[in-house]
C-alpha positions in Angstrom: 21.6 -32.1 -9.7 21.1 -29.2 -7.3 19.4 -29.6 -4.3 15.2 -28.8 -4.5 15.0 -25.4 -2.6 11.9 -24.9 -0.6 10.0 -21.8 -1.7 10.9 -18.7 0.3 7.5 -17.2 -0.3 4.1 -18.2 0.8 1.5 -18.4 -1.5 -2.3 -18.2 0.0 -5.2 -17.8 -1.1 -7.7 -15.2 -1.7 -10.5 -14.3 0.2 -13.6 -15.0 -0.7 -14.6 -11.5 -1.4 -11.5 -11.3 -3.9 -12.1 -14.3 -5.6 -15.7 -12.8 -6.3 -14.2 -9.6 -7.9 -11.3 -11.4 -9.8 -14.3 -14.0 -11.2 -16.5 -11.3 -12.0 -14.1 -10.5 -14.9 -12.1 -13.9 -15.7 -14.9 -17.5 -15.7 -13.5 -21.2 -16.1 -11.4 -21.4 -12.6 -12.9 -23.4 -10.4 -10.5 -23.2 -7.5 -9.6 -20.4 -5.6 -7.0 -17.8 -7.0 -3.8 -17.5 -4.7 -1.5 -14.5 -3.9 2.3 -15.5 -3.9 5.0 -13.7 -1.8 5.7 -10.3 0.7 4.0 -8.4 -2.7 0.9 -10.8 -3.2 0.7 -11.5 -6.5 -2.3 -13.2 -8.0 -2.1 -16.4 -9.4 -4.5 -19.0 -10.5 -4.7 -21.4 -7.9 -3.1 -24.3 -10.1 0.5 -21.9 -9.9 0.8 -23.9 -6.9 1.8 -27.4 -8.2 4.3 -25.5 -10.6 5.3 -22.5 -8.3 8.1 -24.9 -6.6 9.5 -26.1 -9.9 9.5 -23.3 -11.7 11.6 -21.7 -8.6 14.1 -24.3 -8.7 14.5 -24.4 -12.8 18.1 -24.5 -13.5 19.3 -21.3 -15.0 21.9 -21.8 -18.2 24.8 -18.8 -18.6 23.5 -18.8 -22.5 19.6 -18.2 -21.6 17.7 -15.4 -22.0 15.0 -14.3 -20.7 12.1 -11.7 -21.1 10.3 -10.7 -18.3 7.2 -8.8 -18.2 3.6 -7.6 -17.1 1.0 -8.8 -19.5 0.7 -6.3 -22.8 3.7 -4.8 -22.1 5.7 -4.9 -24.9 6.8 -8.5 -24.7 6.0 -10.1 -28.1 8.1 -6.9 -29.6 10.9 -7.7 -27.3 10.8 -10.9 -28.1 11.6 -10.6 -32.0 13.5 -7.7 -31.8 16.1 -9.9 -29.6 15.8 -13.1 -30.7 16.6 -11.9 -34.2 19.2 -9.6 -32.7 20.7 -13.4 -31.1 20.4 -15.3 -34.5 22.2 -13.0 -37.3 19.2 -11.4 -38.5 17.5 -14.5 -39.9 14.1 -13.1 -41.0 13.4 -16.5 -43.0 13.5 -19.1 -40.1 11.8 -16.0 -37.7 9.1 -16.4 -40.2 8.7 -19.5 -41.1 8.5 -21.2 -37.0 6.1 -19.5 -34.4 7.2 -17.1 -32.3 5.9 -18.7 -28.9 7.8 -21.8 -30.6 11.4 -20.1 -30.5 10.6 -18.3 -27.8 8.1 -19.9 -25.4 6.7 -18.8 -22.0 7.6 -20.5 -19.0 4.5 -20.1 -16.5 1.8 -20.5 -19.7 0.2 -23.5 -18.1 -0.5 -22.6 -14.7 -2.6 -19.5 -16.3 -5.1 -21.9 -18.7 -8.6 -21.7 -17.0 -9.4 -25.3 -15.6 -12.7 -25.6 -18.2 -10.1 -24.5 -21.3 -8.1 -27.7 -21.3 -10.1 -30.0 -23.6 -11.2 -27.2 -25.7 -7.7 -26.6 -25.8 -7.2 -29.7 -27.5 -10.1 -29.4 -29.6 -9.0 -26.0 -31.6 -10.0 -23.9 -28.3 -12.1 -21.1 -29.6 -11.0 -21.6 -33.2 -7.4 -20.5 -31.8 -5.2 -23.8 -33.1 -2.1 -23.4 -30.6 -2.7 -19.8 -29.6 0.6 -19.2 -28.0 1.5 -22.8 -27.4 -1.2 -23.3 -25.2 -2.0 -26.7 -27.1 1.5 -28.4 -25.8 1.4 -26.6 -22.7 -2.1 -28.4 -21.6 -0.6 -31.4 -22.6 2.7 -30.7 -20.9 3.9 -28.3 -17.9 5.3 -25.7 -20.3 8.0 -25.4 -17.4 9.2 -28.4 -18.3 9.2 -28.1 -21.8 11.7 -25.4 -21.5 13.6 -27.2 -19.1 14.0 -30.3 -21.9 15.3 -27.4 -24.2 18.4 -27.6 -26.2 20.8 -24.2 -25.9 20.3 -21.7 -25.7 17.0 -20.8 -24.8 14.9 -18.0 -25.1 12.2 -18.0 -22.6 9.7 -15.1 -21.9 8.2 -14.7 -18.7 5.3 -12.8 -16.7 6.3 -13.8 -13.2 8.0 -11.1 -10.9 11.7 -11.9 -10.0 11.1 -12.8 -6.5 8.9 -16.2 -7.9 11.5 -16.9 -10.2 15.1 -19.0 -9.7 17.3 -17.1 -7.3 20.2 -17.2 -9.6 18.6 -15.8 -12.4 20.3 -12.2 -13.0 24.0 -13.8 -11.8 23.5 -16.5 -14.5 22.0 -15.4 -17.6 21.0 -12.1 -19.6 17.8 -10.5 -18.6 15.6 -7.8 -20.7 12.6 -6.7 -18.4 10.0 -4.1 -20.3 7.8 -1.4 -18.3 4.8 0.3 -19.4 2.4 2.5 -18.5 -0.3 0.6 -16.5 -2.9 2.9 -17.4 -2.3 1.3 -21.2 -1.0 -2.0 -19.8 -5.1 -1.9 -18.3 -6.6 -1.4 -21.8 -4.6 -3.7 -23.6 -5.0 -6.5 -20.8 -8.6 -5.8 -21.0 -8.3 -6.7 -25.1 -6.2 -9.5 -25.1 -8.7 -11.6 -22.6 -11.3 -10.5 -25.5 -9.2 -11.5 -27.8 -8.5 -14.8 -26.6 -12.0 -16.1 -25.1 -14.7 -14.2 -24.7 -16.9 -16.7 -23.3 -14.4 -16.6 -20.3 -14.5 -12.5 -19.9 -17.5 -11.9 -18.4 -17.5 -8.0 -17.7 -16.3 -4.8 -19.3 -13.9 -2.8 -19.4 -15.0 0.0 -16.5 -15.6 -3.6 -14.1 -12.4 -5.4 -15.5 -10.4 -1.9 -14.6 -11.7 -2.0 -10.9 -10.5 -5.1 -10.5 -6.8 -4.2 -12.2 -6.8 -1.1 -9.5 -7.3 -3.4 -6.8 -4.3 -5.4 -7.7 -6.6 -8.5 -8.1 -5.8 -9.6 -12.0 -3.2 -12.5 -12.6 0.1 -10.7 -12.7 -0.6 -7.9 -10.5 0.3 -5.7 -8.4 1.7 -4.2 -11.4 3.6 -1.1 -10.0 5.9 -3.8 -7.3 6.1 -6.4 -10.2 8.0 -3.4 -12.4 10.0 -1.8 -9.2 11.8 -5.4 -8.2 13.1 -4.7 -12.0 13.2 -1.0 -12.0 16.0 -1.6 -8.1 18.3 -4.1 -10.0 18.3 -2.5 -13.4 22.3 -1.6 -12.6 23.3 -5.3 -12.6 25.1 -6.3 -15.3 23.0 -8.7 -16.8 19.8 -6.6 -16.7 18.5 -4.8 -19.5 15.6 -2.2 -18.6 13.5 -0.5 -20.7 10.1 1.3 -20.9 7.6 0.6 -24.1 7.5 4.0 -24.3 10.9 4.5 -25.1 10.6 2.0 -27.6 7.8 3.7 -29.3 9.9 7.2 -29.2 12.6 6.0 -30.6 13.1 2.3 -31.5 16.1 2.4 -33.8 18.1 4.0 -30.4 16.7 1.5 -27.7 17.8 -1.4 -30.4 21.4 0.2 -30.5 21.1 -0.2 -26.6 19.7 -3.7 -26.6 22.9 -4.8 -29.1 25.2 -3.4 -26.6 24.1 -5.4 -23.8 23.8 -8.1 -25.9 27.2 -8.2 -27.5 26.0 -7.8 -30.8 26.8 -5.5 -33.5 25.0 -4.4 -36.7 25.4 -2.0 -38.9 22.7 1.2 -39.5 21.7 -0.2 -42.4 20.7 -3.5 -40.7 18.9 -1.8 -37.6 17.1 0.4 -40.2 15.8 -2.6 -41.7 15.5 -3.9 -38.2 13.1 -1.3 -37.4 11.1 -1.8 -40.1 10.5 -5.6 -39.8 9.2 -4.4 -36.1 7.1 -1.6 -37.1 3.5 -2.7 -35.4 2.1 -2.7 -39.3 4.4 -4.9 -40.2 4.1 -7.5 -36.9 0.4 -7.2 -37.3 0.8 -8.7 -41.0 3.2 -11.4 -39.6 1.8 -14.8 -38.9 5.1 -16.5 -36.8 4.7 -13.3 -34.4 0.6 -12.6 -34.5 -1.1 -15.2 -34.3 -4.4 -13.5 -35.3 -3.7 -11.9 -38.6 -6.3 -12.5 -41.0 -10.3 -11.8 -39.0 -9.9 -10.7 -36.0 -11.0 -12.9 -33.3 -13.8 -11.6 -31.2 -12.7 -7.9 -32.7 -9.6 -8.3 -31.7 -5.8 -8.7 -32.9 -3.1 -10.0 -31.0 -1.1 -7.2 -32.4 -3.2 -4.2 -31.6 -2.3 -1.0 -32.1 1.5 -0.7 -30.7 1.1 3.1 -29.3 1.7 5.2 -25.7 -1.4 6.8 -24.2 -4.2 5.0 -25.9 -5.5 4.6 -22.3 -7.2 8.2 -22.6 -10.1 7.3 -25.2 -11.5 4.0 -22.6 -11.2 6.0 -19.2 -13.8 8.3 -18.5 -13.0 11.2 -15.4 -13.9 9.1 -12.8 -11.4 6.3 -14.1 -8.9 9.1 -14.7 -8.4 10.3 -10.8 -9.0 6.7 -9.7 -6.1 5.8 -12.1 -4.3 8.9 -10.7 -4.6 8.1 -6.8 -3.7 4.4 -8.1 -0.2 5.4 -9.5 0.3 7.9 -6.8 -0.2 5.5 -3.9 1.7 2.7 -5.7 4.8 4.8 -6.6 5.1 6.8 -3.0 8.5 5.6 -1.3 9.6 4.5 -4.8 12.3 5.9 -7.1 10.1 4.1 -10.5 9.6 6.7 -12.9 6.8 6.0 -15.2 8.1 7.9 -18.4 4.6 9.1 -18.9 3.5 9.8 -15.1 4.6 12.4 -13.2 3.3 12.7 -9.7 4.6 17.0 -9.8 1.7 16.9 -12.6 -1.3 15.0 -11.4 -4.2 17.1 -12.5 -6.8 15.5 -10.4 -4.9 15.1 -6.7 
C-alpha cells in the first residue's frame, strides 16, 4: 500500500457572514461550510473527514472518471460512455441504476447532517435517489474503493482535491457548461431533490452562485484546471453545448479517445437512446420519471441558453461582470460567452 499523503491544500472555514449567505439558500447543515485549496472551493464542512481519503484513493489504469460542476452535463456523459465501454448493452444499462454502474465518489460528504435518517426512511419519497441510501450508510469513497474493475466513477470535485495521479493513470472525460445555465439548473435540482432544505429562490440562490459561495463553486476555476490540461492524453474535454449542437460528432470524438469503434448505424442509434426525451422516459438514468417531484425532473429539459427566461436585466449584467471578471487572464472559452460581445459592460 502506498504511503497516506498529507493534503497539499488547506481547507478552512467560512466566515460567518458566508455561511449566512450559503444557509440562506441550502438548510440541514449544522456545521460550518469549508473552502478547500489556493481556489476556495465550498464544501460542506463534513468534506473534511473524507477530503484526506478521497485524495489518497488509489487510481486503477482501467478507471474512468467523469468530472464535473453540478448540472453540467454529467448524467448524459455518464451513459453515453459507459455504454460506449460495455458494447452497447442497452438491456443491463436499463435494467441496473445508473448511479449504481456508475456511482459518485464525494456523494456523502454533500448529504445535509438532518437528511441522514430520512435518508433511510425513503427521504422525501426519493427511495435511493442517486445512491444516497448506501452512501449514508457507507462513505460512498469507499464503496468505490471496494469496487471490482473497472470502475466508472463520476465526480464534482475539481482536480486539484482529487488523487495526484489521476490524469497519468486512468481516462478522464471533464464537461463544461455555461454557468449562466449551470445557475438555473443547480437552482432546480436542489428543488427537485428537497425542498424543505431550499429555503430561497432563484434571484437569492443566484446571488449566492455569483459569489462563489454554493458547494462546488467557484465554477469558472473548477472548469479552467480542466480547460489548461485538456492536451494530456488521457483527458477528454468537452462543452454541453457542443454536445447539444451536434451529439452524433462529439460521440465519434469520445470513441476515439476511448478506443472504441462503432459503426454510423450504431452511433445513430446511440444518439437516439440519449436524446433528453428519451433519458427523461428512462428509469435506470432518471430517477424521477413518472410525477415530478416538487415540479421537478431530474432530467429537465437538456437545452443551451435556457438561462435567459429566469434572469431578469439586472441578473443579466451581474452575470455579465461575473463571467468577465472570472475569465480575465484566462484562455477558457465559454462556447456561448464572448467577452468582444458583452452587451451590458
Amino acid at each position: 500500500m502506498a504511503p497516506c499523503l498529507d493534503l497539499p491544500y488547506v481547507i478552512t472555514n467560512v466566515t460567518d457572514e458566508e455561511d449566512k449567505i450559503i444557509k440562506k439558500c441550502l438548510i440541514g447543515y449544522s456545521s460550518k461550510f469549508v473552502k478547500c485549496g489556493k481556489h476556495g472551493y465550498v464544501m460542506p464542512g463534513s468534506f473534511k473527514k473524507h477530503a484526506e481519503a478521497i485524495y489518497n484513493m488509489e487510481v486503477r489504469p482501467d478507471d474512468i472518471w467523469v468530472i464535473t460542476f453540478p448540472r453540467s452535463g454529467t448524467t448524459w456523459t455518464q451513459e453515453l460512455i459507459w455504454l460506449l465501454m460495455n458494447d452497447l448493452d442497452y438491456s443491463t444499462a436499463k435494467s441496473i441504476p445508473l448511479y449504481e454502474r456508475f456511482p459518485m465518489l464525494e456523494i456523502t460528504a454533500k448529504i445535509p447532517d438532518i437528511a441522514f435518517e430520512l435518508i433511510k426512511t425513503n427521504f422525501m419519497n426519493l427511495g435511493n435517489f442517486q445512491g444516497l441510501g448506501a452512501a449514508a450508510r457507507c462513505p460512498s469513497w469507499k464503496i468505490i474503493e471496494n469496487a471490482p474493475s473497472p470502475r466508472f466513477i463520476k465526480t464534482h470535485l475539481p482536480l486539484s482535491l482529487l488523487p495526484p495521479k489521476l490524469l497519468s493513470t486512468a481516462k478522464v472525460v471533464y464537461v463544461g457548461r455555461d454557468p449562466r445555465d449551470v445557475a438555473v439548473s443547480y437552482y432546480y435540482l436542489h428543488k427537485m431533490v428537497a425542498k424543505s432544505l431550499l429555503r430561497t429562490g432563484f434571484p437569492t440562490f443566484w446571488e449566492a452562485f455569483r459569489r462563489d459561495l454554493l458547494p462546488w463553486t467557484p465554477i469558472v476555476s473548477h472548469t479552467n484546471e480542466a480547460w489548461t490540461k485538456r492536451h494530456e492524453p488521457n483527458l477528454h474535454f468537452v462543452f454541453y453545448e457542443d454536445m447539444i449542437k451536434d451529439l452524433p460528432k462529439q460521440i465519434r470524438k469520445m470513441c476515439k479517445f476511448l478506443g472504441k469503434e462503432y459503426t454510423e448505424e450504431q452511433i445513430k442509434q446511440l444518439s437516439e437512446h440519449l436524446s433528453f426525451e428519451s433519458l427523461r422516459k428512462n428509469k435506470s438514468v432518471n430517477n424521477t420519471t413518472g410525477d415530478a417531484v416538487n415540479g421537478v425532473q431530474f432530467v429537465r429539459k437538456g437545452e443551451a441558453g435556457g438561462w435567459k427566461t429566469h434572469f431578469d436585466q439586472k441578473m443579466e449584467i451581474q452575470a455579465e461582470e461575473f463571467l468577465v471578471s472570472r475569465l480575465r487572464g484566462l484562455d477558457l472559452v465559454y462556447p456561448s460567452f464572448s467577452m468582444e460581445e458583452t452587451t451590458h459592460l
